[in-house]
N, C-alpha and C positions, 0 to 999 in steps of 0.2 A: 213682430211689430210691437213696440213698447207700447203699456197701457199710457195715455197722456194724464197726467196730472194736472186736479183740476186746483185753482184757488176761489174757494168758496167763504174766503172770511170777509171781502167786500160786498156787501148786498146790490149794489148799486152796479156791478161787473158779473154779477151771476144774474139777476134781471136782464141783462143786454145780452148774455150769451143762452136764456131763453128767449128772448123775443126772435135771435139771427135762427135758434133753431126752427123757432113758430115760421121765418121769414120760408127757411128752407123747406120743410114743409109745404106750405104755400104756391110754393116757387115748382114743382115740382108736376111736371105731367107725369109722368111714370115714375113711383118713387120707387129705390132700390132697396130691396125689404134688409138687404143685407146694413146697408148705411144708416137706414130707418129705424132699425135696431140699436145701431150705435148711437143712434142721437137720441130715443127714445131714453135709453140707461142712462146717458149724461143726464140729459133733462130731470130725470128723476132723483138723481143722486145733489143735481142743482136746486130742487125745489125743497128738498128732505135738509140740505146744509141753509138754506135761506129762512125755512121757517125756525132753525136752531137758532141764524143770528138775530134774528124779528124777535125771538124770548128773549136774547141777552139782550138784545136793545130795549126792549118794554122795562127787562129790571133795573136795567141801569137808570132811564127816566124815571122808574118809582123810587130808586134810591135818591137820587137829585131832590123829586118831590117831596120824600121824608126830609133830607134835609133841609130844604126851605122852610116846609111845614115847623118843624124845630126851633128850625133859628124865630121865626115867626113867634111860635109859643113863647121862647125866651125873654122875648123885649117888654119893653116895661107899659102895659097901655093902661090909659086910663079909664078906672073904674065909676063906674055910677055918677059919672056928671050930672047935672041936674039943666035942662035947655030953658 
């Protein structure tokens, strides 16, 4: 049996195929330790790829926010008015 391949660079698709596992799980009067296993390692190899893309997503909004931050710094504002 082939291993199945997972894609784990959508966050939002490796969320739903742990939740259908949490379902399965759930769902389950006698679970079959053999199956249990299989989904257990998915799930883990799902949550180990989800918290990699949660870092790249955090740097990417900090880069955004440097750059706003920048352009921000840039502009001409004014100094010491007097109200």
């Amino acid at each position: 049996m082939a291993k199945e391949k997972l894609d784990t660079k959508n966050l939002n698709d490796s969320l739903k195929r742990l939740a259908e596992i949490t379902e399965w799980f759930d769902n389950q009067e006698e679970i079959d330790i053999e199956e249990g296993l299989k989904k257990v390692k998915t799930a883990v190899e799902l949550i180990k790829a989800s918290k990699e893309r949660l870092k790249t997503i955090e740097n990417e909004f900090e880069e955004i926010k440097k750059g706003v931050e920048e352009e921000d710094g840039n502009e001409v504002a004014p100094k010491n008015i007097p109200y």
